[in-house]
Structures are given as C-alpha cells and as structure tokens.
C-alpha positions as CSV (number, residue, x, y, z in Angstrom):
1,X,95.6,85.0,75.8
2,X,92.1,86.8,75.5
3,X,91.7,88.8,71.9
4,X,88.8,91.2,72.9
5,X,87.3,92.5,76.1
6,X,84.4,90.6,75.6
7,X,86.3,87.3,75.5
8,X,87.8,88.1,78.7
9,X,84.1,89.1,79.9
10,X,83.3,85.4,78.8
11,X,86.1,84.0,80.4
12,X,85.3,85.3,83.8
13,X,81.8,84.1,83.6
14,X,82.8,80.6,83.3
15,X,84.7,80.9,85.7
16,X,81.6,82.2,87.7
17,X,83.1,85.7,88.8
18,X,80.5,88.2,88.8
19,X,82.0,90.7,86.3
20,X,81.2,94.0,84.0
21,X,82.7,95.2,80.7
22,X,84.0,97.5,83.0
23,X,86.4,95.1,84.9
24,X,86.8,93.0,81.9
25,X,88.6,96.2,80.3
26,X,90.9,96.5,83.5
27,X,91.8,92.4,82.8
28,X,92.2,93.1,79.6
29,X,94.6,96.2,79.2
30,X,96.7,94.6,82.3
31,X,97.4,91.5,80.4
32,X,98.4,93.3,77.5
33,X,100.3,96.0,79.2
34,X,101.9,92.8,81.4
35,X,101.0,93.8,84.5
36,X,99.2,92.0,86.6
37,X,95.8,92.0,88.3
38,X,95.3,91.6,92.1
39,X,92.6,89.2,92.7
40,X,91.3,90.0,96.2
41,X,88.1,87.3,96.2
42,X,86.7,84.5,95.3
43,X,84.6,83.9,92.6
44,X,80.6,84.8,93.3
45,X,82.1,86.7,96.2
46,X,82.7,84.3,98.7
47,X,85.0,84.4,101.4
C-alpha cells in the first residue's frame, strides 16, 4: 500500500500512466477510504 501521494505519483509512472498530483490524490484517498478506482484506459493512453 502507497504511504504518500507522491509514492502513488511514482507508482503510476512506472507503470507509464501519464499522471498528475492531482489524480495521484484521487488514487490515493480511494485506497485508503477502500473504494475503488475505475480505470477506463490504458496506460500512455492507448486504446
């Protein structure tokens, strides 16, 4: 599990998703509220 925004921020970029602090903070406060996020796309934007 992530410990900070910014790790999450990190994490995304590895995984090559083109991401802001701003969606990082929406990751973030899902997983620890426990609700989950609804990916839509693939990473780099992709179909």
């Amino acid at each position: 599990m992530f410990d900070s925004i910014d790790e999450v921020l990190a994490g995304l970029h590895a995984q090559n998703y083109i991401a802001d602090r701003a969606l990082s903070t929406s990751v973030f406060l899902s997983l620890r509220l426990k609700n989950r996020f609804c990916w839509n796309a693939r990473p780099g934007g992709e179909d």
